[in-house]
Backbone as XML, in Angstrom:
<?xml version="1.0"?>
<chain id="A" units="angstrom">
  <residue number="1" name="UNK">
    <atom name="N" x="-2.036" y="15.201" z="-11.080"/>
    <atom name="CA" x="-2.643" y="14.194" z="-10.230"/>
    <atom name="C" x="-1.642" y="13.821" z="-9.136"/>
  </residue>
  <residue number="2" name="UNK">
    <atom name="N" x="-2.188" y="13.702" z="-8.244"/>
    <atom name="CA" x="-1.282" y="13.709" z="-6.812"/>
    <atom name="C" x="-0.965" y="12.062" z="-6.968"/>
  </residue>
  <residue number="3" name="UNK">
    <atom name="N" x="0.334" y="11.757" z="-6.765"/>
    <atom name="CA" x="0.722" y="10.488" z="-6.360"/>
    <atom name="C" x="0.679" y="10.042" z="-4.739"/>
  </residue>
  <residue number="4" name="UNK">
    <atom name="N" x="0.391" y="8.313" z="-4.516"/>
    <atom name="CA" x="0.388" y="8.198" z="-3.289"/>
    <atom name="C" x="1.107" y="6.989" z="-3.093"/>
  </residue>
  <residue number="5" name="UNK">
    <atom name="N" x="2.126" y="6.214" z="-2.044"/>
    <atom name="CA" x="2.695" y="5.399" z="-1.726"/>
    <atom name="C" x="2.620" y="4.816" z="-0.419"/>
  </residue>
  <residue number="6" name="UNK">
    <atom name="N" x="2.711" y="3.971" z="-0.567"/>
    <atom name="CA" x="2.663" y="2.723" z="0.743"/>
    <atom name="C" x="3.802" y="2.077" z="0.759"/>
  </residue>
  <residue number="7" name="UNK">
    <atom name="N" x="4.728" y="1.787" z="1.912"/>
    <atom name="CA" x="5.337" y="0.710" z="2.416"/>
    <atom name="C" x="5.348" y="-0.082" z="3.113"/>
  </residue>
  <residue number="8" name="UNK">
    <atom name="N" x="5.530" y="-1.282" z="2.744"/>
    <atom name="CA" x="5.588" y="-2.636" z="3.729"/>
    <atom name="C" x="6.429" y="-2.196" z="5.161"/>
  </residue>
  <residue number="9" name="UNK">
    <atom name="N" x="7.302" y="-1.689" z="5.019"/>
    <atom name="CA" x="8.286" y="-1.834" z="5.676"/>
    <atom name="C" x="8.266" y="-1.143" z="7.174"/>
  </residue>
  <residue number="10" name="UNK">
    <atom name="N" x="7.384" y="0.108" z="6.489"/>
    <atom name="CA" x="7.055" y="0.927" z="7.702"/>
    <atom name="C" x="6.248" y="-0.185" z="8.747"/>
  </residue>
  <residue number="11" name="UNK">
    <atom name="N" x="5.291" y="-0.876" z="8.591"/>
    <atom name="CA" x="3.835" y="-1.371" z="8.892"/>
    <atom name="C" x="5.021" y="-3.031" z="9.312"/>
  </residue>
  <residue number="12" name="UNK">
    <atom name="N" x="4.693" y="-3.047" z="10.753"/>
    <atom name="CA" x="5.231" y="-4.448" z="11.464"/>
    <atom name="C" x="4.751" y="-5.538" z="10.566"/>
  </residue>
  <residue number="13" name="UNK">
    <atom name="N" x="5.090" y="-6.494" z="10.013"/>
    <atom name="CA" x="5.171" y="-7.930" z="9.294"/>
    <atom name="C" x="5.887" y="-8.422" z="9.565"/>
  </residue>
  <residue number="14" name="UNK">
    <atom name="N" x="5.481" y="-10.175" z="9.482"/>
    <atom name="CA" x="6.082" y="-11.251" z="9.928"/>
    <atom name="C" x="6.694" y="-11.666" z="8.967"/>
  </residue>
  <residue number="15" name="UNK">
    <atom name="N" x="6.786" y="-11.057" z="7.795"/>
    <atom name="CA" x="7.784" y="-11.704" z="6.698"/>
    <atom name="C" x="8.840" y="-10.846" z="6.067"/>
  </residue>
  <residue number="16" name="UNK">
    <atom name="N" x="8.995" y="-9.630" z="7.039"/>
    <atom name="CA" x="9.912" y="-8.536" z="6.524"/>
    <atom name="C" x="9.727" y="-8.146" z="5.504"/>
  </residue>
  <residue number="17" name="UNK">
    <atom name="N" x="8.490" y="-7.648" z="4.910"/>
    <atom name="CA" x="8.209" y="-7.251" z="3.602"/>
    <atom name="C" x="8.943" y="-5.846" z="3.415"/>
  </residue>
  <residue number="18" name="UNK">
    <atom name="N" x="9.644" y="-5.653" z="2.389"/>
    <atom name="CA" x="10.483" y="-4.217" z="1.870"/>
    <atom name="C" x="9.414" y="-3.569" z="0.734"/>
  </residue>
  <residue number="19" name="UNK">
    <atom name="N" x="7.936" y="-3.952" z="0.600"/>
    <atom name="CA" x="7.300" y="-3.575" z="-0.975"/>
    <atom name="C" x="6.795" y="-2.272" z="-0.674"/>
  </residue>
  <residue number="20" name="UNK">
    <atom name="N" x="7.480" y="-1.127" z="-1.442"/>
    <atom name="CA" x="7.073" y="0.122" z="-1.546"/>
    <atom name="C" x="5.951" y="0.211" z="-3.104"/>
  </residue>
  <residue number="21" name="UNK">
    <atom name="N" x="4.830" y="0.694" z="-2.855"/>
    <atom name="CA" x="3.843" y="0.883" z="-3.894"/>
    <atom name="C" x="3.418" y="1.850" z="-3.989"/>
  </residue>
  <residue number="22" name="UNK">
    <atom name="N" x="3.662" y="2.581" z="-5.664"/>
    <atom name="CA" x="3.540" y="4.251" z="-5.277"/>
    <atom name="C" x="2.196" y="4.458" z="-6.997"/>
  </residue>
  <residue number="23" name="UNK">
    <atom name="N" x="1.764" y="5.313" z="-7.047"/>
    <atom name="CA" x="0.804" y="5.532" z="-7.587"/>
    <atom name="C" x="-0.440" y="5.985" z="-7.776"/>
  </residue>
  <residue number="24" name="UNK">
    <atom name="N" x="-1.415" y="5.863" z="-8.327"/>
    <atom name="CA" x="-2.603" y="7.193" z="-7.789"/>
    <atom name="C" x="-3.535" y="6.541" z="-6.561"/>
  </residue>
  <residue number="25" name="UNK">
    <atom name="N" x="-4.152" y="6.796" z="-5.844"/>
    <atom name="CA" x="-4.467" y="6.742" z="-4.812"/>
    <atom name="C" x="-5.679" y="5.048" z="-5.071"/>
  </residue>
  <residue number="26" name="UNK">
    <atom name="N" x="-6.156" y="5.644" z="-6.001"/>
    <atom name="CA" x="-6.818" y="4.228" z="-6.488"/>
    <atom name="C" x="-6.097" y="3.197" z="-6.648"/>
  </residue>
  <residue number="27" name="UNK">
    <atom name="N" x="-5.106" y="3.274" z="-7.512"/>
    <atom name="CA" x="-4.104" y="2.055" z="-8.147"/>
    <atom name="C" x="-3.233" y="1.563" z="-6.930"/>
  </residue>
  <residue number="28" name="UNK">
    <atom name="N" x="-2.717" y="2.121" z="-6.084"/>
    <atom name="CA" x="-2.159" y="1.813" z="-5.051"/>
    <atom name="C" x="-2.886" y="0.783" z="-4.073"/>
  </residue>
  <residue number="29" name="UNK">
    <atom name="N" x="-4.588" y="1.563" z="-4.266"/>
    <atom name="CA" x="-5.750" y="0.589" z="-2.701"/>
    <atom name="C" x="-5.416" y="-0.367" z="-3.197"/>
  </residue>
  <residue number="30" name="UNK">
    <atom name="N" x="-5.900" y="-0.571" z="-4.314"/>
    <atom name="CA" x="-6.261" y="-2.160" z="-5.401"/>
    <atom name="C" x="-4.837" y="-3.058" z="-5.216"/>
  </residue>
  <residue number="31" name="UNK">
    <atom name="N" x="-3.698" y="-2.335" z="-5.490"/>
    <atom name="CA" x="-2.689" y="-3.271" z="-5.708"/>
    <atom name="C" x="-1.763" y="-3.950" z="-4.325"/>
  </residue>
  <residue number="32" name="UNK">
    <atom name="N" x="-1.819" y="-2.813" z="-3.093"/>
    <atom name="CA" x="-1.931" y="-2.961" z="-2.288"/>
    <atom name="C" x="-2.617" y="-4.003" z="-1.172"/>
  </residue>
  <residue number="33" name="UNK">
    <atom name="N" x="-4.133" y="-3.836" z="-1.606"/>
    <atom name="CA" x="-4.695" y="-4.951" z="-0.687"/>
    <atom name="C" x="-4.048" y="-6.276" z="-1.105"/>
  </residue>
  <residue number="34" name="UNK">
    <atom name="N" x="-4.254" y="-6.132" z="-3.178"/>
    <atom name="CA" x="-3.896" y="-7.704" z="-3.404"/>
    <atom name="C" x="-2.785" y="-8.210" z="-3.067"/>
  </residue>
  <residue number="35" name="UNK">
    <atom name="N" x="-2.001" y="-7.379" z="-2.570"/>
    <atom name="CA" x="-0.483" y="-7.750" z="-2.343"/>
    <atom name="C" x="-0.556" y="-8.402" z="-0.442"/>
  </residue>
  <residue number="36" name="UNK">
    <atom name="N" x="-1.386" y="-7.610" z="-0.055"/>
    <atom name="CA" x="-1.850" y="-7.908" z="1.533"/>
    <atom name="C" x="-2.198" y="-9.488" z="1.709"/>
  </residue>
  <residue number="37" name="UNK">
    <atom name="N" x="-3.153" y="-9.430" z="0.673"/>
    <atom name="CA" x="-3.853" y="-10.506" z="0.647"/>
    <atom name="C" x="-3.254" y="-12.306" z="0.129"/>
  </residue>
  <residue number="38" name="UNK">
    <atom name="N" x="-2.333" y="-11.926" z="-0.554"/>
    <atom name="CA" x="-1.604" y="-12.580" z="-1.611"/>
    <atom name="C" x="-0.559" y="-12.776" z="-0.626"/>
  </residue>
  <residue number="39" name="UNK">
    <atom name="N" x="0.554" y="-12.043" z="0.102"/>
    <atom name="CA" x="1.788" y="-12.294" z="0.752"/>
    <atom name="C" x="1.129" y="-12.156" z="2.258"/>
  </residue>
  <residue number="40" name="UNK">
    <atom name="N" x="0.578" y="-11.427" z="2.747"/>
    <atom name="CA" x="0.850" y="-11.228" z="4.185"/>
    <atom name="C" x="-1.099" y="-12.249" z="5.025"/>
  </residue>
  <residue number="41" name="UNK">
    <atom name="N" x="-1.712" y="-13.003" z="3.834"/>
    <atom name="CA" x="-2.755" y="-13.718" z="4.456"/>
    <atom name="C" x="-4.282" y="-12.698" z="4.771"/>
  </residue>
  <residue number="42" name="UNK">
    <atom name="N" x="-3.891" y="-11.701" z="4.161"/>
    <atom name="CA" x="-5.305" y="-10.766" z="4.620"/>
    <atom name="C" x="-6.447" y="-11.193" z="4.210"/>
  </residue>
  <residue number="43" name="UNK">
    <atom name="N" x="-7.720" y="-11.291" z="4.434"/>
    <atom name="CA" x="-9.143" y="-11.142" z="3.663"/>
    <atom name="C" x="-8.850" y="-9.703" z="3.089"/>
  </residue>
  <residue number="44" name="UNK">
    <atom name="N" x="-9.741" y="-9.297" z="2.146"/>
    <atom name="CA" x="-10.129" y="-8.285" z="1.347"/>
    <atom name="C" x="-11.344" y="-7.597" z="2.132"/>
  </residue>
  <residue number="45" name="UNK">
    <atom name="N" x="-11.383" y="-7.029" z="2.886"/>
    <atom name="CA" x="-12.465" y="-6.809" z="3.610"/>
    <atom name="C" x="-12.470" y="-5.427" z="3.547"/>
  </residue>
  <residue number="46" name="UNK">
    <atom name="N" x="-13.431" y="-4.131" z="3.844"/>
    <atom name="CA" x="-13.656" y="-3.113" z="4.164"/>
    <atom name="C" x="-12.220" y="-2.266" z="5.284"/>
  </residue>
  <residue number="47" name="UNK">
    <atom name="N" x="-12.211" y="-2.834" z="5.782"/>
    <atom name="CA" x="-11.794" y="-2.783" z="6.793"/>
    <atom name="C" x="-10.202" y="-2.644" z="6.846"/>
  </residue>
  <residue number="48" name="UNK">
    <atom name="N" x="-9.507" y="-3.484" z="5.737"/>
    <atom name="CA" x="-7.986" y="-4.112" z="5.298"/>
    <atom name="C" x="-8.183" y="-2.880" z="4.612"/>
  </residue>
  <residue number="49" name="UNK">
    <atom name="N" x="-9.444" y="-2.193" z="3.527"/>
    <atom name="CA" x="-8.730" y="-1.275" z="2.704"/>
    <atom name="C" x="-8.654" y="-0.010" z="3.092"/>
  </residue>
  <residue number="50" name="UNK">
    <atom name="N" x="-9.775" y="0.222" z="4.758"/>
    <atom name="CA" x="-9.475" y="1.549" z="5.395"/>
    <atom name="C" x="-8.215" y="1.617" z="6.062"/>
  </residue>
  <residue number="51" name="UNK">
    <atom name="N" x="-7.894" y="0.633" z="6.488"/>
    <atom name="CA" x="-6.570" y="0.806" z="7.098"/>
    <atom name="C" x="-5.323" y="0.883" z="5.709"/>
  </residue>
  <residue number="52" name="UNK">
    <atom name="N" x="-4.990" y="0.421" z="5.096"/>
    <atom name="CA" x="-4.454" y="0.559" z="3.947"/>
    <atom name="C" x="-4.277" y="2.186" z="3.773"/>
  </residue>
  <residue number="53" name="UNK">
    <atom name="N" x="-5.986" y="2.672" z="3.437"/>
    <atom name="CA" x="-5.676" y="4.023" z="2.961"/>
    <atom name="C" x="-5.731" y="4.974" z="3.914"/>
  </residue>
  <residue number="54" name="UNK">
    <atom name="N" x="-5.486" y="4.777" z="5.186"/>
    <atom name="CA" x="-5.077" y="5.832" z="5.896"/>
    <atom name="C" x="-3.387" y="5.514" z="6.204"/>
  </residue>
  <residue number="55" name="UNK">
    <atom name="N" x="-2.812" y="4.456" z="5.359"/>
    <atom name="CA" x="-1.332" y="4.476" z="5.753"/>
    <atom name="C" x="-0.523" y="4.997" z="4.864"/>
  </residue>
  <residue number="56" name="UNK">
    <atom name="N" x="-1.786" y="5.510" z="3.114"/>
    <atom name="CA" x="-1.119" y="6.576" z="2.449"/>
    <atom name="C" x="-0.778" y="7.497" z="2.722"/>
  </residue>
  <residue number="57" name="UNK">
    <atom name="N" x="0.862" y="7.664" z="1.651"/>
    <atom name="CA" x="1.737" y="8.881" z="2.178"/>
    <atom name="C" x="1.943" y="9.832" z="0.838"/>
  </residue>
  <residue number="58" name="UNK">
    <atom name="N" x="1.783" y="10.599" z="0.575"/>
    <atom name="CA" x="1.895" y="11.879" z="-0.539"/>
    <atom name="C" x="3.643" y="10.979" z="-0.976"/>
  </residue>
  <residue number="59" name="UNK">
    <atom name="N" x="3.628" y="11.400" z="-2.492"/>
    <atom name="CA" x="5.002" y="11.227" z="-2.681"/>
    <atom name="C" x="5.320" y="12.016" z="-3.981"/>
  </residue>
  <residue number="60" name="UNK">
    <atom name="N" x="6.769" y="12.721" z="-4.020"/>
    <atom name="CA" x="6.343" y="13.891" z="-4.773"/>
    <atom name="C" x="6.864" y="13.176" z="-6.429"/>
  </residue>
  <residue number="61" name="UNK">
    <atom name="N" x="6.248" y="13.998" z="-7.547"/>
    <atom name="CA" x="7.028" y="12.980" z="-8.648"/>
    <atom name="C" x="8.344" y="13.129" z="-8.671"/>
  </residue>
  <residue number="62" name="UNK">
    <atom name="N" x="8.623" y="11.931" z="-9.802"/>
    <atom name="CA" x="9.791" y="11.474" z="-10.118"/>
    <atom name="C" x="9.883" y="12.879" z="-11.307"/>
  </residue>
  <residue number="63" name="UNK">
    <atom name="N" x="11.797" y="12.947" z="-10.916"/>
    <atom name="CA" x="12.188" y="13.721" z="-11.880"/>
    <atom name="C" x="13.231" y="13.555" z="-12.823"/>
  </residue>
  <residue number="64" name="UNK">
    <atom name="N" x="13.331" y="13.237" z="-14.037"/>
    <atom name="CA" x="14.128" y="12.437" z="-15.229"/>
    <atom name="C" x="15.063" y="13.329" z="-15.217"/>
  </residue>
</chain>
């Protein structure tokens, strides 16, 4: 299963967010928006989660 990640950091914010969120493409939208929504003031809208998931980035696994 392909992993996918998001960073705050890349994406301009007014609160200098550093939150990298990596995981399956689902678990990431979900945790992601709430994190949008929760720190940076977003609605949950259609719209917050297309942009979201076109700012997913492939990330390759972790290796122990």
């Amino acid at each position: 299963m392909a992993r996918k990640m998001i960073d705050c950091a890349k994406v301009p914010n007014d609160i200098n967010c550093t939150l990298t969120i990596a995981g399956t493409e689902d678990e990431v939208l979900d945790a992601a928006t709430a994190h949008a929504v929760a720190k940076h003031g977003h609605a949950d809208t259609p719209e917050l989660r297309e942009m979201i998931r076109s700012g997913l980035e492939d990330v390759a696994p972790a290796v122990a």
